[in-house]
ZAZA-921291 format. One record per residue (C-alpha): residue number from 1; z, y, x. Coordinates in steps of 0.2 Angstrom, whole numbers, plus 5000, padded with zeros to 4 digits. Example, Ala and Ser with C-alpha at 12.3 -4.5 7.8 and 13.67 -1.06 7.14 Angstrom:
2
  num    pz    py    px
    1  5039  4978  5062
    2  5036  4995  5068
END
This chain:
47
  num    pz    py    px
    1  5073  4963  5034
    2  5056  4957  5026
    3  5047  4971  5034
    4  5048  4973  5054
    5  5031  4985  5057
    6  5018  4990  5048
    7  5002  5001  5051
    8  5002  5016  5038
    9  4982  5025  5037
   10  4980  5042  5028
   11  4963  5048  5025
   12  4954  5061  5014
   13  4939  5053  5002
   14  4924  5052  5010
   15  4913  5053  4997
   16  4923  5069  4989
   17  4926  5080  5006
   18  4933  5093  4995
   19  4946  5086  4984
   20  4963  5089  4986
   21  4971  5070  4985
   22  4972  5058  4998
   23  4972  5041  5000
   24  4986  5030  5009
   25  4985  5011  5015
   26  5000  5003  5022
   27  4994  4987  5031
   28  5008  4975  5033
   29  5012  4963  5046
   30  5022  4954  5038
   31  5018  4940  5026
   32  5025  4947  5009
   33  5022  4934  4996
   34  5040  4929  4992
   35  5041  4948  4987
   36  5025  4949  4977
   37  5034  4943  4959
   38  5050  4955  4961
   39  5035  4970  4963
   40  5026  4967  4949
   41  5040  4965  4938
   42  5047  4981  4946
   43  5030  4993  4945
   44  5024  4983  4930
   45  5006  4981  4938
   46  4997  4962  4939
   47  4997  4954  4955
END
């Protein structure tokens, strides 16, 4: 398994208290850049 343990941080905007969105960071502890080309061929976003 590439992934063993992450930290996962959800927190509301700080500069829009009010909005309705939030905002999720997943910090890995795992080096993932075999992985990297497989993503962005899968989500289509440049890397």
């Amino acid at each position: 398994m590439l992934l063993k343990t992450y930290t996962k941080e959800i927190f509301r905007s700080k500069c829009m208290p009010g909005s309705q969105s939030i905002h999720y960071y997943a910090h890995l502890h795992e080096d993932i850049a075999k992985v990297l080309p497989f993503l962005n061929a899968e989500l289509g976003v440049v890397v």
